[in-house]
BAMI-953289 format. One record per residue (C-alpha): x, y, z. Coordinates in Angstrom, 2 decimals, always signed. Layout:
site c1: X; c2: Y; c3: Z
...
//
This chain:
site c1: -13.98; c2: -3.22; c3: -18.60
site c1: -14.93; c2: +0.17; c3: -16.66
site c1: -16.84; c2: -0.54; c3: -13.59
site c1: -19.27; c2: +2.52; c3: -12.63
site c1: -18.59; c2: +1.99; c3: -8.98
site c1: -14.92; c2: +3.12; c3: -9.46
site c1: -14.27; c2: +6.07; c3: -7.20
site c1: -11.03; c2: +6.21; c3: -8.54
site c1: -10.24; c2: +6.00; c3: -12.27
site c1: -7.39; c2: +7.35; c3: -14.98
site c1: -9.19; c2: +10.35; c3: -16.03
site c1: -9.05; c2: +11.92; c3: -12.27
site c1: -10.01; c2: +11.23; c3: -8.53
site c1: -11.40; c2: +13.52; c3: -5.62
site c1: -8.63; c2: +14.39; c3: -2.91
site c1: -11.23; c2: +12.89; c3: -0.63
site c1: -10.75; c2: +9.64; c3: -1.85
site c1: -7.21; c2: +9.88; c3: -2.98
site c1: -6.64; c2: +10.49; c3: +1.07
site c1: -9.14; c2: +7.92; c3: +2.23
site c1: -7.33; c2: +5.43; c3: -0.53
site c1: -4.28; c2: +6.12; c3: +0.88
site c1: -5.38; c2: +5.90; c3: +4.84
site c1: -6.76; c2: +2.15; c3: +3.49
site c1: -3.34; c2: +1.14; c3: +2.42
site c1: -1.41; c2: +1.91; c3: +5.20
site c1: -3.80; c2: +0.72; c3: +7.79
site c1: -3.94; c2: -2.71; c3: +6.02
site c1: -0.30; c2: -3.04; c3: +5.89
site c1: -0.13; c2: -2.16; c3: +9.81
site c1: -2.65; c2: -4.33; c3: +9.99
site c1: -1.25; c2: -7.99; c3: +8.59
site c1: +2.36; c2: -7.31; c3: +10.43
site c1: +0.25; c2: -6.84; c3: +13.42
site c1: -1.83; c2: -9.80; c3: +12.53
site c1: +1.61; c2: -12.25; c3: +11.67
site c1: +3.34; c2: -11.18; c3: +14.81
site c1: +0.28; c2: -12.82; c3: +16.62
site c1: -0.49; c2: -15.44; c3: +14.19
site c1: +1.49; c2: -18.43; c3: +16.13
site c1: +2.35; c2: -20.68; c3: +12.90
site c1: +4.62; c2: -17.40; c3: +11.80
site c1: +7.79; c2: -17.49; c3: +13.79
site c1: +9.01; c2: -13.80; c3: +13.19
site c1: +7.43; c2: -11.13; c3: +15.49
site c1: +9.22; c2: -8.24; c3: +14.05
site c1: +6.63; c2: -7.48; c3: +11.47
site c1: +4.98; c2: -4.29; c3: +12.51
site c1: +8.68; c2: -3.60; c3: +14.10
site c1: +10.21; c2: -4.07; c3: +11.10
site c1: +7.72; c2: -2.74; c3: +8.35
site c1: +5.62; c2: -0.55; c3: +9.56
site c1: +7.28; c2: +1.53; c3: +12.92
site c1: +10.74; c2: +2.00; c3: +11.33
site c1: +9.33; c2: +2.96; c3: +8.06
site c1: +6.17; c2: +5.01; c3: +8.02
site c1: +7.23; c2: +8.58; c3: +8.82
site c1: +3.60; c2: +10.31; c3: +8.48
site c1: +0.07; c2: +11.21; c3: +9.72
site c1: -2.86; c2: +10.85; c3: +7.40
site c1: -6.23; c2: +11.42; c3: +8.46
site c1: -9.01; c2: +10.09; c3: +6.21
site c1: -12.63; c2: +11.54; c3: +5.66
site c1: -14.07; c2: +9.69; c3: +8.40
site c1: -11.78; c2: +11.08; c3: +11.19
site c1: -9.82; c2: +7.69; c3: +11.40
site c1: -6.56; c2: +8.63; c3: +11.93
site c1: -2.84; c2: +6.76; c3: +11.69
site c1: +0.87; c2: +8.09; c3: +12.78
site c1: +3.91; c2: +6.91; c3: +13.11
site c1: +6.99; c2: +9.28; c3: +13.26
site c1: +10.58; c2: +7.05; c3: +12.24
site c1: +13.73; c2: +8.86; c3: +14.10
site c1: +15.86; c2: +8.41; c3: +11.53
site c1: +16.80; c2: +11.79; c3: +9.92
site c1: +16.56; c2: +10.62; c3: +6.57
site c1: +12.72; c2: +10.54; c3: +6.53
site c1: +10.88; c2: +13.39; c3: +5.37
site c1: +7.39; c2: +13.68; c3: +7.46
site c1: +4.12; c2: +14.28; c3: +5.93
site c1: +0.53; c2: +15.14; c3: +7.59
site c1: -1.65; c2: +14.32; c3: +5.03
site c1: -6.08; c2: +15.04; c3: +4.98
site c1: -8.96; c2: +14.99; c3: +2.90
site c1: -8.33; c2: +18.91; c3: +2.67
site c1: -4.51; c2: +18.82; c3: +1.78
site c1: -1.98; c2: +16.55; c3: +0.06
site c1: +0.82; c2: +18.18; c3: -1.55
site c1: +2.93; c2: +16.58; c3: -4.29
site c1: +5.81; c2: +15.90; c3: -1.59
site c1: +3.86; c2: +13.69; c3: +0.78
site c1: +2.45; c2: +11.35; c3: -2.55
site c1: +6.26; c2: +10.55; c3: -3.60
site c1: +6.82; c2: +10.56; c3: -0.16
site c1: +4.33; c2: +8.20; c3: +0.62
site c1: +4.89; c2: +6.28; c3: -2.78
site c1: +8.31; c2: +5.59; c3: -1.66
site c1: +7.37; c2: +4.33; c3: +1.83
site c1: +4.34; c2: +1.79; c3: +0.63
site c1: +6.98; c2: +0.39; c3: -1.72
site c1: +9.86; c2: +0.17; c3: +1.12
site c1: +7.13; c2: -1.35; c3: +3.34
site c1: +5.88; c2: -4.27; c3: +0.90
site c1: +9.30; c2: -5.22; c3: -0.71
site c1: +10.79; c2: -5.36; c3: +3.51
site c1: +7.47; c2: -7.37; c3: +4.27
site c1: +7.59; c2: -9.56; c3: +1.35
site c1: +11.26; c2: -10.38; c3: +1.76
site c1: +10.92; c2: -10.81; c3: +5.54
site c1: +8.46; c2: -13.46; c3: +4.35
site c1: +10.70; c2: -15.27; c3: +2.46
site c1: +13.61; c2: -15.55; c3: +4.96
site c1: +11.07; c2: -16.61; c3: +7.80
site c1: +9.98; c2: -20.59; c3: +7.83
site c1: +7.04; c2: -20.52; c3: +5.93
site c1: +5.62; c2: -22.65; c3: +3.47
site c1: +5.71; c2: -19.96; c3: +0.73
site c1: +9.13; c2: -18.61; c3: -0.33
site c1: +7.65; c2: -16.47; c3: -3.40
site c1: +6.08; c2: -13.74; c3: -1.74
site c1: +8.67; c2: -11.09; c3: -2.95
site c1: +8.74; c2: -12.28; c3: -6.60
site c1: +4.78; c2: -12.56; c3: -6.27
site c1: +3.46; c2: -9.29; c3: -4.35
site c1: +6.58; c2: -6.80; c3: -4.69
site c1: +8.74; c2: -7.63; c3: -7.85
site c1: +6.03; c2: -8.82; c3: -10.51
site c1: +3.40; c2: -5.43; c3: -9.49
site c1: +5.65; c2: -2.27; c3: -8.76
site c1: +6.80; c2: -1.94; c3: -12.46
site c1: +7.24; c2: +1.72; c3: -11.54
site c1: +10.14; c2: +3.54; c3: -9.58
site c1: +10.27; c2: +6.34; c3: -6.95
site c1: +12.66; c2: +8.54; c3: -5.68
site c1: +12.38; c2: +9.93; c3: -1.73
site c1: +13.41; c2: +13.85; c3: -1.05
site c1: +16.52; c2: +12.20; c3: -0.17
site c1: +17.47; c2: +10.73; c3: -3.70
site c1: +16.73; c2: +7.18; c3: -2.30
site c1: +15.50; c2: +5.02; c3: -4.72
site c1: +12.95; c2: +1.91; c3: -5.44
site c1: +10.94; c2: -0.10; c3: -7.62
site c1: +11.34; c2: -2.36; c3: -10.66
site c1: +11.05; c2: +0.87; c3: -13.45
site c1: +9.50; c2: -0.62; c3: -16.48
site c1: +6.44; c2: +1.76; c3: -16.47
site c1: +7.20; c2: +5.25; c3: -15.13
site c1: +9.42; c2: +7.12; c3: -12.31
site c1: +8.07; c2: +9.28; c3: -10.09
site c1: +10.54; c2: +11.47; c3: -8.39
site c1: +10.50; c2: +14.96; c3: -6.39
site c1: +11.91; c2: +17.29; c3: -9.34
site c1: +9.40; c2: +16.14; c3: -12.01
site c1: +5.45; c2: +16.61; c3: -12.28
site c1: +3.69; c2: +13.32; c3: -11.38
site c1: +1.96; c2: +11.65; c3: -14.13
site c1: -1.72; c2: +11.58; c3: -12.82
site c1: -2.37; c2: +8.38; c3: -15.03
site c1: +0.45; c2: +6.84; c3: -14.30
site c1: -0.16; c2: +7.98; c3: -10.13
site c1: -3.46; c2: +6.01; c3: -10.82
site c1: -2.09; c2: +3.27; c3: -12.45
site c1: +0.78; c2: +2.61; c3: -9.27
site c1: -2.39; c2: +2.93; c3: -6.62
site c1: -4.24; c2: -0.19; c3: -8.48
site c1: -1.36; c2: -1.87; c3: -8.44
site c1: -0.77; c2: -1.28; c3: -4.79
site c1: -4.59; c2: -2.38; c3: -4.12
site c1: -4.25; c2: -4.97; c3: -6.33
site c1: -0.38; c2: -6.27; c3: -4.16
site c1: -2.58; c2: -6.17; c3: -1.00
site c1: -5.35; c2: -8.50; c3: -2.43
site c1: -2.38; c2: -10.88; c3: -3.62
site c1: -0.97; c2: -11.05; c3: -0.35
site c1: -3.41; c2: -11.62; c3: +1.99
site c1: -4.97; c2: -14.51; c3: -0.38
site c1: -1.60; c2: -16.04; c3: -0.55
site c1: -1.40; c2: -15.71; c3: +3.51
site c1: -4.60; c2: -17.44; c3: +3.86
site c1: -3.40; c2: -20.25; c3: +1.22
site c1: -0.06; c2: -20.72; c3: +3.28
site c1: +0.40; c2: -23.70; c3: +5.12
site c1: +2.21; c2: -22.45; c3: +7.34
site c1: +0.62; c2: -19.93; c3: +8.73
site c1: -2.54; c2: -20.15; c3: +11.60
site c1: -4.87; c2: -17.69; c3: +10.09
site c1: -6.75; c2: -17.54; c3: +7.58
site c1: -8.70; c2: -14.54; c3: +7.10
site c1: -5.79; c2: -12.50; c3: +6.16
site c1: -8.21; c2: -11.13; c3: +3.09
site c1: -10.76; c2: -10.56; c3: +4.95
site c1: -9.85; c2: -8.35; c3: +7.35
site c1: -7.37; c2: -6.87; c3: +5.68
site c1: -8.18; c2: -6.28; c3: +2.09
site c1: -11.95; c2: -7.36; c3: +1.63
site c1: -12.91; c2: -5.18; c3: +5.03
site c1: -10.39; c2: -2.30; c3: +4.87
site c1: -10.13; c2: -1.08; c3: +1.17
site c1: -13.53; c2: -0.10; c3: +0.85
site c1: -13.11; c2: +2.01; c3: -2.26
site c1: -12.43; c2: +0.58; c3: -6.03
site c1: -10.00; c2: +2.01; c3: -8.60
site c1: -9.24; c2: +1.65; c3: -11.83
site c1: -6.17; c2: +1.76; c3: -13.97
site c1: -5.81; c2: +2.81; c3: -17.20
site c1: -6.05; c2: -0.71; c3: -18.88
site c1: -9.51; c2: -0.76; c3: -17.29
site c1: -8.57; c2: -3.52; c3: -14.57
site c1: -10.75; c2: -2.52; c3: -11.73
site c1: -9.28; c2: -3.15; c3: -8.21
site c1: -10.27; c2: -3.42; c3: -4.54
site c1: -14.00; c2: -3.37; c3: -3.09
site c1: -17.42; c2: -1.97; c3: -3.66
site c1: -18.64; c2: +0.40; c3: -1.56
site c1: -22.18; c2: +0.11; c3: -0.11
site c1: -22.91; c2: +3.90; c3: -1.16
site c1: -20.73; c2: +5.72; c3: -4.23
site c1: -18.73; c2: +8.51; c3: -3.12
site c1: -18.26; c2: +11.22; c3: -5.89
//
């Protein structure tokens, strides 16, 4: 069912909030690899090391000012400075292709380390990217049963949409199943990380309505 506090829906979405979306997602993945290489029931420390520094290759500012940058050395990442007031079609494959490097490397680094779940990849990465995504450097990922983005075709708003909920959605699944883990020390995984940081609900096209209501609507 449509929710009227969706800033985000299939027929369209302000670049304001595309860019503030997209801030959210990255900062919350920074955020729990930070978060397990401190938690001390988690035995890796190469989280943020791992997921975050040697993969994000950008700088996105959102509409508040907040701002987040990493630049990778490898040569094979295209960089991307991204703002309420400009997001070109490069930077959202771009940036596409990195969230989905970053969760399936997170998830699977979760299921070699000792933990008391060993689903998180089949769970959080394999059952919600049903789309696939192909980098400026013909690099590929993704499951591909609903649509594939890539840097010689036009993007598919709806189906652009449709990916972001499911990315919202991956972070939700996550962080509950971080706080449900045994394992692991800490258990407000959720809510720092999803419940406090995506402040902004979206919808896809099959009217599921993901992340968190925002005190005020933003057109």
């Amino acid at each position: 069912m449509s929710n009227k506090e969706a800033q985000i829906k299939p027929t369209g979405m302000s670049q304001r909030n595309e860019v503030d979306l997209w801030y959210s997602l990255i900062a919350a993945v920074k955020g729990i690899c930070e978060k397990l290489d401190d938690d001390d029931g988690v035995p890796l420390t190469t989280y943020e090391a791992n997921v975050f520094t040697a993969i994000f290759n950008g700088h996105i500012e959102d509409s508040k000012g907040n701002r987040i940058i990493s630049r990778v050395t490898a040569k094979d990442r295209f960089f991307y400075h991204v703002s309420p007031t400009g997001i070109s079609q490069a930077a959202r494959i771009t940036l596409l292709y990195d969230f989905f490097d970053m969760m399936e490397t997170l998830t699977e680094q979760l299921d070699t380390d000792t933990l008391q779940g060993l689903n998180y990849e089949a769970l959080v990465y394999t059952a919600l990217y049903l789309w696939k995504v192909t980098n400026q450097k013909g690099s590929t990922l993704g499951n591909g049963v609903e649509y594939w983005f890539n840097p010689g075709g036009v993007l598919n708003m709806k189906e652009y949409i449709n990916c972001l909920a499911a990315m919202v959605y991956s972070i939700h699944v996550l962080t509950d199943k971080l706080d449900d883990d045994t394992t692991v020390t800490d258990t407000n995984y959720e809510a720092l990380w999803d419940t406090a940081t995506i402040l902004m609900q979206i919808e896809d096209s099959k009217g599921n309505v993901r992340g968190n209501a925002l005190t005020k609507f933003m057109p």
